[in-house]
C-alpha positions in Angstrom: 12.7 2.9 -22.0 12.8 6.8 -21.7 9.4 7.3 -23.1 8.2 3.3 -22.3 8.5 3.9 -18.3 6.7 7.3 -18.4 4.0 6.0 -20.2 3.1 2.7 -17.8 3.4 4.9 -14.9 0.9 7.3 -15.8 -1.3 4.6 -17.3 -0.8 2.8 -14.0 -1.9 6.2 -12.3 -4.6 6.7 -14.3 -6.0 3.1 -14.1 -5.8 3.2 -9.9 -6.9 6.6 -9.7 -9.8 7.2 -7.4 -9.6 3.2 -6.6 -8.3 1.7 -3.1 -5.2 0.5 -4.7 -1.5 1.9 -4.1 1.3 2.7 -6.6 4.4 3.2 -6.1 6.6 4.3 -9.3 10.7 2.9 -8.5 11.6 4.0 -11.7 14.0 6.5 -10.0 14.9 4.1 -7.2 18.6 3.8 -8.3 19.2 7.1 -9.8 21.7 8.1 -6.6 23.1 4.8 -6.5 27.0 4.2 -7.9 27.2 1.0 -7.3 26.2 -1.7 -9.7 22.5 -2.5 -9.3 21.9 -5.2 -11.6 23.7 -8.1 -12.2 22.8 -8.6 -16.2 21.4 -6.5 -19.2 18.0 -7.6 -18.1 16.6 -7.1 -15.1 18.5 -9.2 -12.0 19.9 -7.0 -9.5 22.4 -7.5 -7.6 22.6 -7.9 -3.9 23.1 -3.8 -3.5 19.9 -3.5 -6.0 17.8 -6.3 -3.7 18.5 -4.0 -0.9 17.6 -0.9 -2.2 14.4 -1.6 -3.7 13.3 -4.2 -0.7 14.1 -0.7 1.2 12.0 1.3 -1.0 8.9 -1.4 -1.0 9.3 -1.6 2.8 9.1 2.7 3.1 6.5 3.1 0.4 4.2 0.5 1.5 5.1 2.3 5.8 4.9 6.0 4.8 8.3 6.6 5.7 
């Protein structure tokens, strides 16, 4: 995953660049958080992780 997530995000970048679509990278969405943000060793989060990344969706997509 370290070098995995670096590499989709700048292919993302590079793919939309110049193009009228928006990325956002979340990779670092949870980096502050203590609390448990997924429920499994997959990819479910838990209710915390719902809220923080619907807040992060909701602020990227809003400019805030």
């Amino acid at each position: 995953m370290e070098k995995g997530y670096p590499a989709l995000v700048a292919a993302a970048q590079s793919a939309f660049a110049g193009r009228r679509i928006r990325f956002f990278d979340a990779t670092h969405v949870f980096d502050r958080e203590p609390r448990a943000v997924y429920m499994d060793n997959c990819c479910h989060y838990t209710l915390t992780g719902n809220r923080i990344m619907a807040d992060f969706i909701a602020k990227s997509i809003l400019g805030n």
